[in-house]
C-alpha positions as CSV (number, residue, x, y, z in Angstrom):
1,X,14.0,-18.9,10.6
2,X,13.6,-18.1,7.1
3,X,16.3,-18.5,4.4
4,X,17.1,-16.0,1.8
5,X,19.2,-15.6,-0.8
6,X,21.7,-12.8,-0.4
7,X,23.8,-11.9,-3.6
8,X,27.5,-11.5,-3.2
9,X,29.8,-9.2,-5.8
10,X,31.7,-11.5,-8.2
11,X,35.3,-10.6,-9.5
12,X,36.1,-13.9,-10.6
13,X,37.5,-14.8,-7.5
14,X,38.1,-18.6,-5.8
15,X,35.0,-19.4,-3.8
16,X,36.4,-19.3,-0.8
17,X,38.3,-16.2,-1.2
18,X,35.5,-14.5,-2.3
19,X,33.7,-15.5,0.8
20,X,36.5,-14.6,2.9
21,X,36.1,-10.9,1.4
22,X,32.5,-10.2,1.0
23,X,32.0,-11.4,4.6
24,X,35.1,-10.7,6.1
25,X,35.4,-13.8,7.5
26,X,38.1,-16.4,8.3
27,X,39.3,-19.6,5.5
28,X,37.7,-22.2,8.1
29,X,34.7,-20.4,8.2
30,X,34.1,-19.5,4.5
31,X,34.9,-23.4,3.8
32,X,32.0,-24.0,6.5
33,X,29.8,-22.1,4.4
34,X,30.8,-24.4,1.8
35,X,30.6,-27.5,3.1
36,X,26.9,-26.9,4.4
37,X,25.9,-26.2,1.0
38,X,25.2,-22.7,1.1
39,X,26.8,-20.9,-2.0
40,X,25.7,-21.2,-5.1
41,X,26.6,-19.6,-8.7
42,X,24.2,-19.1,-11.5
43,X,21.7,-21.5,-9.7
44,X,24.3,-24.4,-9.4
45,X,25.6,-25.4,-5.9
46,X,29.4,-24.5,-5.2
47,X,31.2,-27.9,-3.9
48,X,34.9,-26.8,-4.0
49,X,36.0,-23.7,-2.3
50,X,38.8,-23.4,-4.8
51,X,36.7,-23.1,-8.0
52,X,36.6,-19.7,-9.9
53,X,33.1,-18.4,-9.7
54,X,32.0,-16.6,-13.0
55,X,28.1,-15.1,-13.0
56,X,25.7,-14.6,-10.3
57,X,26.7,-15.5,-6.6
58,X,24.2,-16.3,-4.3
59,X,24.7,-16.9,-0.6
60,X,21.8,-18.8,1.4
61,X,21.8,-17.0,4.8
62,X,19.3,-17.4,7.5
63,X,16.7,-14.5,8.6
64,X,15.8,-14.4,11.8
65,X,12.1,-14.6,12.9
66,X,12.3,-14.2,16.7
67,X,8.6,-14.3,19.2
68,X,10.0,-13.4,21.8
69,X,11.4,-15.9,24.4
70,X,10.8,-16.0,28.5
71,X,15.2,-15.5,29.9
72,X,15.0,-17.2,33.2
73,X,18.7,-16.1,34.5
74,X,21.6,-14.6,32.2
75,X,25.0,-13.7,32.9
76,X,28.3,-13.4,31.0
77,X,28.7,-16.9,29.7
78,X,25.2,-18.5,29.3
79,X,21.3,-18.1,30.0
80,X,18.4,-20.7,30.9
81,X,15.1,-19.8,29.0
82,X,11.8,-21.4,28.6
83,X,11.0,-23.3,25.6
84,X,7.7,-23.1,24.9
85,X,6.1,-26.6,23.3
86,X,5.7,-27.2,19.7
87,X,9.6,-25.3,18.6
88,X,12.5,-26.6,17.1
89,X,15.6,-26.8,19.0
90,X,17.4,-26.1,15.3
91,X,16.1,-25.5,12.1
92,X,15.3,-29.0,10.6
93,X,15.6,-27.7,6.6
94,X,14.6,-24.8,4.7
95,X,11.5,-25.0,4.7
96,X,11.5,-24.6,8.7
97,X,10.3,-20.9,9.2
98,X,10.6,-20.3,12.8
99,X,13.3,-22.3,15.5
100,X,14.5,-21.7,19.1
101,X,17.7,-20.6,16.6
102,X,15.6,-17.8,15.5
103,X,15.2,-16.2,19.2
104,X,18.9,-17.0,20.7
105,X,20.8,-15.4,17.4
106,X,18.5,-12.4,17.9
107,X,19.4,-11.8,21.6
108,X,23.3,-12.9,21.4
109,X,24.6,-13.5,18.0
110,X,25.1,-16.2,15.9
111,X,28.0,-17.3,18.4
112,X,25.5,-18.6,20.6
113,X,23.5,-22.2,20.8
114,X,21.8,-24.1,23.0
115,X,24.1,-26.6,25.3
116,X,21.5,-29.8,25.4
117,X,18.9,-30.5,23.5
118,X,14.9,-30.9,24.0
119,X,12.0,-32.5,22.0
120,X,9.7,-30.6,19.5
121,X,7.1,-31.0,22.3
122,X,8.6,-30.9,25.2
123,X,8.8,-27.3,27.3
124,X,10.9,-25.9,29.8
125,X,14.3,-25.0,30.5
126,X,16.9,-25.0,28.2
127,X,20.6,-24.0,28.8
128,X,22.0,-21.6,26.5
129,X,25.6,-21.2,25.8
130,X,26.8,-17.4,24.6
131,X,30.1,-17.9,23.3
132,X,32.8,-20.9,22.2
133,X,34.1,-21.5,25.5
134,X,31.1,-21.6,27.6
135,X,29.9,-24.3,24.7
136,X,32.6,-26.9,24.9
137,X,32.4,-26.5,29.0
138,X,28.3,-27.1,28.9
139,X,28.6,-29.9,26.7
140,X,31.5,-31.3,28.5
141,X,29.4,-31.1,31.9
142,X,26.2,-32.4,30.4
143,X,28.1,-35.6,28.4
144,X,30.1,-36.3,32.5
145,X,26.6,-35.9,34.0
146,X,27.7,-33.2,35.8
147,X,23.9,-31.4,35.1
148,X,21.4,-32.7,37.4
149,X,18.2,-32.5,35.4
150,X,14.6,-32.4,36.6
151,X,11.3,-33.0,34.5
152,X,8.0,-33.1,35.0
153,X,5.4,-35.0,33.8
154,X,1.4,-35.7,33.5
155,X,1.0,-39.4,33.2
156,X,-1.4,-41.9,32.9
157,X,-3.0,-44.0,35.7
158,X,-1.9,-43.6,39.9
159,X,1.6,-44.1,40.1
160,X,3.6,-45.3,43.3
161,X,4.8,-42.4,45.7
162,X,8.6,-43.1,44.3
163,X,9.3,-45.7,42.1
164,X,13.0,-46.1,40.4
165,X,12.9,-47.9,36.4
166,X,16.6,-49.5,36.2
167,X,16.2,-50.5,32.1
168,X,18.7,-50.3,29.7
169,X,17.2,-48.9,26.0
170,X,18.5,-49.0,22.3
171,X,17.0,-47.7,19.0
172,X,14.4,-50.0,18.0
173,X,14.8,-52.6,14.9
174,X,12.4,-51.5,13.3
175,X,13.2,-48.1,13.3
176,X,11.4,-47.1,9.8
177,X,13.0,-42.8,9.6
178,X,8.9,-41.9,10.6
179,X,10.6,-41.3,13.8
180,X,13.3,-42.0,15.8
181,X,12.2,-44.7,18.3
182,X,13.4,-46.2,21.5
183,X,13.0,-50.1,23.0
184,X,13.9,-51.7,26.1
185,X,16.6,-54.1,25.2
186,X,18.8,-56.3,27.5
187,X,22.1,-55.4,25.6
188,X,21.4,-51.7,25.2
189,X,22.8,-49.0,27.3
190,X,22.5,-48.4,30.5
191,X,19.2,-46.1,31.6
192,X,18.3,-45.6,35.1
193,X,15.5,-43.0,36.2
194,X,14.0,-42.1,39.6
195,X,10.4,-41.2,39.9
196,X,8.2,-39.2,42.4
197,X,4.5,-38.8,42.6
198,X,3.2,-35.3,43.2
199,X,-0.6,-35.4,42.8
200,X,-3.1,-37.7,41.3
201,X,-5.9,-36.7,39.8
202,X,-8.8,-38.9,40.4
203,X,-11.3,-36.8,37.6
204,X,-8.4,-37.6,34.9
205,X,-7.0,-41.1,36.2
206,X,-3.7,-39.0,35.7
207,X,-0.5,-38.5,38.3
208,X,1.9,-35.6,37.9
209,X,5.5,-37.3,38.5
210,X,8.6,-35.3,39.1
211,X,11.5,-37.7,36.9
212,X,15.0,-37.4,37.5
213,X,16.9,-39.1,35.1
214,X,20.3,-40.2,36.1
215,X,21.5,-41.4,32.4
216,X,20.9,-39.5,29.3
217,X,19.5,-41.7,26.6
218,X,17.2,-40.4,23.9
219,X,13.7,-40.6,24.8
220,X,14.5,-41.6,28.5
221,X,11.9,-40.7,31.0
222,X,9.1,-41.3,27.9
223,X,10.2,-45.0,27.1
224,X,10.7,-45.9,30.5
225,X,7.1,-44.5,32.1
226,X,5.6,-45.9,28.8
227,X,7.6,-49.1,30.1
228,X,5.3,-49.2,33.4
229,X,2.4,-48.7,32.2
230,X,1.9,-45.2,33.1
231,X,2.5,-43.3,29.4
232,X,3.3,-39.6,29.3
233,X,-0.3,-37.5,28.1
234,X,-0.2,-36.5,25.0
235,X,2.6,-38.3,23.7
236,X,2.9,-38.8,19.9
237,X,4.9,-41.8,19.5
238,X,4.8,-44.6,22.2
239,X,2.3,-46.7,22.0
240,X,0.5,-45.6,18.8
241,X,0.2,-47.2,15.3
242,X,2.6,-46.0,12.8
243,X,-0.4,-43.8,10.7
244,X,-1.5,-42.4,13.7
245,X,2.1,-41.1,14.0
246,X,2.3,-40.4,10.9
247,X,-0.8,-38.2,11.4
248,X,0.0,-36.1,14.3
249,X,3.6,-35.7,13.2
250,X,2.1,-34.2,9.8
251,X,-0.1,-31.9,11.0
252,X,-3.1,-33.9,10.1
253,X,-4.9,-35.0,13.1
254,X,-7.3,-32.2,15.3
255,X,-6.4,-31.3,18.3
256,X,-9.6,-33.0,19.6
257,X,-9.0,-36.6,17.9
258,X,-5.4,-36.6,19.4
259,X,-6.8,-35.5,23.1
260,X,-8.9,-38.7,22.6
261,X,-6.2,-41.0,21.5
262,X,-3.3,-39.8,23.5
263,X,-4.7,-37.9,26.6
264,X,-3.6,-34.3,25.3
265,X,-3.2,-32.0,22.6
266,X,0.5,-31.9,23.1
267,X,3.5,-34.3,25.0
268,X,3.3,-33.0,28.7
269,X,6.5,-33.0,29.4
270,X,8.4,-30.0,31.1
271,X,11.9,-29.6,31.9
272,X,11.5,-28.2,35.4
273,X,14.9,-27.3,37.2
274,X,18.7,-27.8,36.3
275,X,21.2,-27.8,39.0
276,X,24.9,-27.8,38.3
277,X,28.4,-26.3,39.2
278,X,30.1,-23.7,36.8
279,X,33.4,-21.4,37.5
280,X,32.9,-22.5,41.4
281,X,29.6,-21.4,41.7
282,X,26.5,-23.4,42.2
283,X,23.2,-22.9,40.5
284,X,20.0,-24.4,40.8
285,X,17.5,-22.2,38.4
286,X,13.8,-23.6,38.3
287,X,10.7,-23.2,35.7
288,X,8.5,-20.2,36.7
289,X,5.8,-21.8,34.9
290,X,2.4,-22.8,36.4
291,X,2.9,-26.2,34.6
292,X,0.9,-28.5,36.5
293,X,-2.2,-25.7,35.4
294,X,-0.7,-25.6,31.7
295,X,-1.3,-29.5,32.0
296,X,-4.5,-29.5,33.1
297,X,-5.7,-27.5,30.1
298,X,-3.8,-29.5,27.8
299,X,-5.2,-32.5,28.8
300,X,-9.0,-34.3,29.2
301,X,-11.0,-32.1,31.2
């Protein structure tokens, strides 16, 4: 999503009157504007929206840059799409050009944004709110648990046919801003995931494991498979020394170096189904995607 700078008539007007008029827009949302640092006047950014702008106005909008994007259902209220690896749930900054943000303005407005959250890395299904209302009642279900959420996941080593990890997790101590970062503690909060073995593949010493986790802590199913030995292909953070973050988070590590430190060019991990009950009506929507192929080809072959 790239920003430009759009310039806005100036009549001497209060900021946030001005905004109100160019953009026809409301007082709370012309203070938004504001307060995310948006307007600016002869170069210099605008902090109060009562403060009489004299010179050039500029207003930092967003352009959208969309790819195209796989809609798995859709109806009135929200959508489920496939999020391909490697893209931004949100723009991180302004020097982010391209975000899932990008694709889900350009198909249903700037009203619209996604309902949960997934990692850079990790692909799959993604539920997409289209208005206000359908927001606060996705978010509301997904912070009750009302969601049941399935992933799934090219690991490391054969695991057990089922296998339940019961391990409460907290940000680490020494959390350092290279990356936010998870550790089993004994006073954390509670994290409980069950675990189901698909297929091992004896060539790769790898299982593919269908996780359903039953809490939603940051970095869940990653921590708690890296946890029991059996670490997620391709994963960037657990496990690795703080450069070699560094490097793959930077863009500075091939493709080939990072296959043979982490097992994978990317973090093979795919939101797979999401099951859940909205306006009396039941849905259970799964990936279309071949993943356990997509894998494969990720991965050391």
């Amino acid at each position: 999503m790239a920003y430009i700078k759009k310039k806005l008539s100036n009549n001497g007007k209060k900021a946030f009157r001005l905004l109100m008029d160019e953009l026809k827009i409301s007082m709370r949302e012309a203070q938004k504007l504001i307060d995310k640092k948006r307007l600016f006047c002869n170069g210099i950014l605008v902090e109060e929206k009562n403060k009489f702008l004299d010179g050039l106005v500029e207003l930092i909008i967003y352009e959208n840059n969309p790819k195209g994007l796989e809609v798995v259902y859709e109806n009135d209220d929200f959508a489920v799409v496939e999020k391909p690896s490697g893209v931004l749930t949100h723009p991180n900054g302004r020097n982010c050009n391209y975000s899932l943000c990008d694709e889900i303005w350009h198909l249903w407005g700037e009203k619209a944004c996604v309902a949960h959250r997934l990692d850079k890395e990790t692909s799959g299904l993604l539920l997409i709110a289209k208005h206000k209302n359908a927001q606060i009642e996705l978010k509301t279900m997904f912070e009750k648990r009302l969601v049941q959420k399935s992933y799934l996941a090219l690991v490391k080593g054969k695991t057990k046919k089922e296998f339940i990890v019961d391990k409460k997790m907290d940000l680490t101590k020494d959390y350092d801003a290279v990356k936010t970062r998870m550790q089993i503690c004994e006073n954390g909060k509670e994290a409980l995931t069950q675990f189901y073995t698909l297929e091992y593949f004896k060539n790769l010493d790898a299982s593919l494991v269908l996780a359903k986790p039953l809490t939603g802590r940051q970095h869940q199913i990653r921590l708690h498979l890296f946890h029991v030995k059996h670490k997620i292909l391709g994963d960037p953070l657990y496990g690795l020394e703080k450069i070699q973050i560094e490097q793959i988070l930077d863009g500075k590590m091939s493709e080939v170096e990072r296959i043979q430190i982490t097992g994978a060019k990317r973090l093979l991990l795919h939101s797979f189904s999401l099951d859940f009950i909205y306006k009396n009506q039941k849905f259970s929507i799964q990936s279309q995607k071949n993943i356990k192929d997509e894998f494969l080809k990720e991965g050391l072959l």
